[in-house]
N, C-alpha and C positions, 0 to 999 in steps of 0.2 A: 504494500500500500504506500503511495506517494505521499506526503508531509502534507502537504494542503488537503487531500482527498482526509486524511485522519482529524483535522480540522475542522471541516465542515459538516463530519460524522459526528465528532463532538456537540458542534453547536446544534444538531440538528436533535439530539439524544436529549439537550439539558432543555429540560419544563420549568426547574422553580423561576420565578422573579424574582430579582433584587432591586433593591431601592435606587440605586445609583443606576446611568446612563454609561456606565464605564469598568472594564476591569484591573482588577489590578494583576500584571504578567511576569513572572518571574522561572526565568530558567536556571535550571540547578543540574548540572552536568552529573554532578558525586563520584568525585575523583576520590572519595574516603578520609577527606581532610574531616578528622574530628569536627572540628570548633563549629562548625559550619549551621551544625545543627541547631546550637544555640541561636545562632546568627537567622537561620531560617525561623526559631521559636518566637524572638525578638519581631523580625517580620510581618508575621500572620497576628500577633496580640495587638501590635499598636495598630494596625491596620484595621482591624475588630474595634478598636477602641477609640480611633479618630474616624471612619466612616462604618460603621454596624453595618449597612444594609449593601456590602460591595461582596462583589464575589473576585474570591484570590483564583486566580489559576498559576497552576505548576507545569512549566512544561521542561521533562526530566525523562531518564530512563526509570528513576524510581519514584516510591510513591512517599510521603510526608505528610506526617498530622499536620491539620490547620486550614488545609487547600479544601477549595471546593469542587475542585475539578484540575487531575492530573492528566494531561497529553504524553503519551507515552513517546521517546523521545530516541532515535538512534544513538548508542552507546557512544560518548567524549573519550577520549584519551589525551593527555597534557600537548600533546604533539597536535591537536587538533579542534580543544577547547573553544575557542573563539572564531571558528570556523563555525563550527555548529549553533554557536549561538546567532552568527550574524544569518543562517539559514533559518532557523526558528524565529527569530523576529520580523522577518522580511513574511517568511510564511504567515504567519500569525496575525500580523497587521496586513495583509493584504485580504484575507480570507474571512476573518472575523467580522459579524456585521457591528460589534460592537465597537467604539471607543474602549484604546487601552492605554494604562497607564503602563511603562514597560521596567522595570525594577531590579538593580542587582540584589543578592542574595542577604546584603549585609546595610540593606536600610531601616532605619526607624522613623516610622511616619511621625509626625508634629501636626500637622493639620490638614487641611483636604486640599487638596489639587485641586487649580483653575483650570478650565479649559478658556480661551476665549475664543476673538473671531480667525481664527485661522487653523491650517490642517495638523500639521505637526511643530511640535514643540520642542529643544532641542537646549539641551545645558551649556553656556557658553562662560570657559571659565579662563582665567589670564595664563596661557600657557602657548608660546608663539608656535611651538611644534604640532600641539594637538588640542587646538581651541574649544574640540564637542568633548565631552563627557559623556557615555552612555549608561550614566550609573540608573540614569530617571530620563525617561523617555515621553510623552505624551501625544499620543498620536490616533487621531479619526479614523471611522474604517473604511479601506477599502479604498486606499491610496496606493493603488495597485505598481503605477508608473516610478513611482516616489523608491518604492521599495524594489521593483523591478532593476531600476539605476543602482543601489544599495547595494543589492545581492550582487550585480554584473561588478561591480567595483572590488567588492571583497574576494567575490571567486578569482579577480585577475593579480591580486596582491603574491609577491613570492610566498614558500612555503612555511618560512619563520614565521611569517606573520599571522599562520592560523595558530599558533599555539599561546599569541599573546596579540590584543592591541588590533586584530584584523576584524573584530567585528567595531571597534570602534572607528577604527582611521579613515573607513568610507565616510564619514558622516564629513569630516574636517577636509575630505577634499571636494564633497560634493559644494560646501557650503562654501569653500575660502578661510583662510588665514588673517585676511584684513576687513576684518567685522567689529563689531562690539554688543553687547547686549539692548535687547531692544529692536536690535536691525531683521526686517523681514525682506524674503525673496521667495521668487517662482520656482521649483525644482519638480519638473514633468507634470506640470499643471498643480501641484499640491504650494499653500502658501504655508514657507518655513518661518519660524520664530525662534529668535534667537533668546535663550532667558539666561539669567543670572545666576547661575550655580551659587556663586558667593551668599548669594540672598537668599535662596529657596530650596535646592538641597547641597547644602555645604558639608564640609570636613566635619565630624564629628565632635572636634576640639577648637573649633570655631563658628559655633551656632549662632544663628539670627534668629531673631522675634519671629522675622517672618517665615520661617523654614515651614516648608511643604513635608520634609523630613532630611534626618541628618544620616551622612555618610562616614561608614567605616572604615576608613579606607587603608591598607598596607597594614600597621602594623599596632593601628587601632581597632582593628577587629578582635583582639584578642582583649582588651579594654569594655566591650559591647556585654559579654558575659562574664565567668568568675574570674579569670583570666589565668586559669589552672588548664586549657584546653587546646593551647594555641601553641603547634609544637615552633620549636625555633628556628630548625630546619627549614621551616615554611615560610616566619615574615623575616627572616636574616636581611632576606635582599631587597625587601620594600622600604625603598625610602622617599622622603616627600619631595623628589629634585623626579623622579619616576613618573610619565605621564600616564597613568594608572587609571 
């Protein structure tokens, strides 16, 4: 069964309503990094507890308390991780009728996500190499073209780059290097919006009032829960100079 065809199986499968107009989407590879779990526990509770009426999906090879619908997900390997992710999101948002909010593993929501008048939404944070961030994504459904360009971009990346950075660095060359927050454009008929990381979901030891939710990031994810679970082997080489 094709990625998309499992997609639209799903949507087609789920009956309950939820209150919100939007999901929230988080792929979780589970490459068996302990910590991760807490990090996903963290996830689904604030999530539950700053929008009650949203529905989580998981889309993984396995399954996790919390979610309300996991999409079963072709097996990651570290060699390939960010490859697969940038195939799962492109699938996902092009197929789903719903509005998604797109989420790495290790966010804690703070308050509820804006949509406003535009199609996709996109983290723009001060980093001249890799200006998107795709910790937090928001994005309309069925921006088929937007995501089409996405996917052709990532698949053309050399091989290094599926194993880190290659589901994000489409985004930084679709959009340009010399932007700033604020700035919208056209990309295949969908209008992009450029938003403020710093403001809305920031470093987790640099929170704002207005944080949409705060980010884990490198070697603060081990910080998120009791911080007995985070081997060191794993955040040695995360540091904040890392366009991560």
């Amino acid at each position: 069964m094709k990625i998309h065809d499992a997609f639209q199986n799903y949507e087609r499968a789920r009956q309950k309503q939820f209150q919100t107009n939007f999901d929230i989407v988080c792929f979780y590879a589970d490459l068996g990094i302990d910590y991760y779990v807490p990090l996903l526990e963290k996830l689904t509770a604030s999530a539950r507890a700053v929008m009650p009426g949203v529905r989580l999906v998981l889309l993984s090879p396995s399954k996790v308390p919390g979610f309300d619908v996991t999409v079963p997900m072709p097996k990651a390997g570290e060699a390939d991780i960010c490859y697969r992710r940038a195939e799962a999101l492109a699938s996902w948002g092009s197929y789903s009728p719903r509005a998604s909010v797109f989420v790495d593993a290790d966010l804690e929501f703070r308050s509820f996500p804006q949509f406003g008048d535009w199609d996709i939404g996109l983290m723009w944070r001060r980093n001249p190499a890799q200006p998107i961030n795709s910790g937090m994504i928001l994005a309309r459904p069925q921006q088929k073209e937007f995501w089409a360009s996405y996917l052709r971009i990532a698949y053309s990346l050399p091989k290094p780059f599926r194993a880190w950075w290659g589901d994000q660095l489409p985004f930084s060359l679709m959009t340009g290097v010399f932007n700033k927050p604020g700035d919208e454009m056209d990309i295949g008929g969908s209008k992009i919006k450029l938003l403020e990381m710093d403001r809305l979901c920031p470093k987790s030891d640099r929170p704002h009032p207005e944080a949409w939710a705060l980010h884990y990031k490198g070697t603060r994810r081990k910080k998120s829960g009791d911080g007995t679970f985070s081997p060191e082997s794993v955040t040695s080489t995360a540091t904040d100079t890392e366009p991560s």
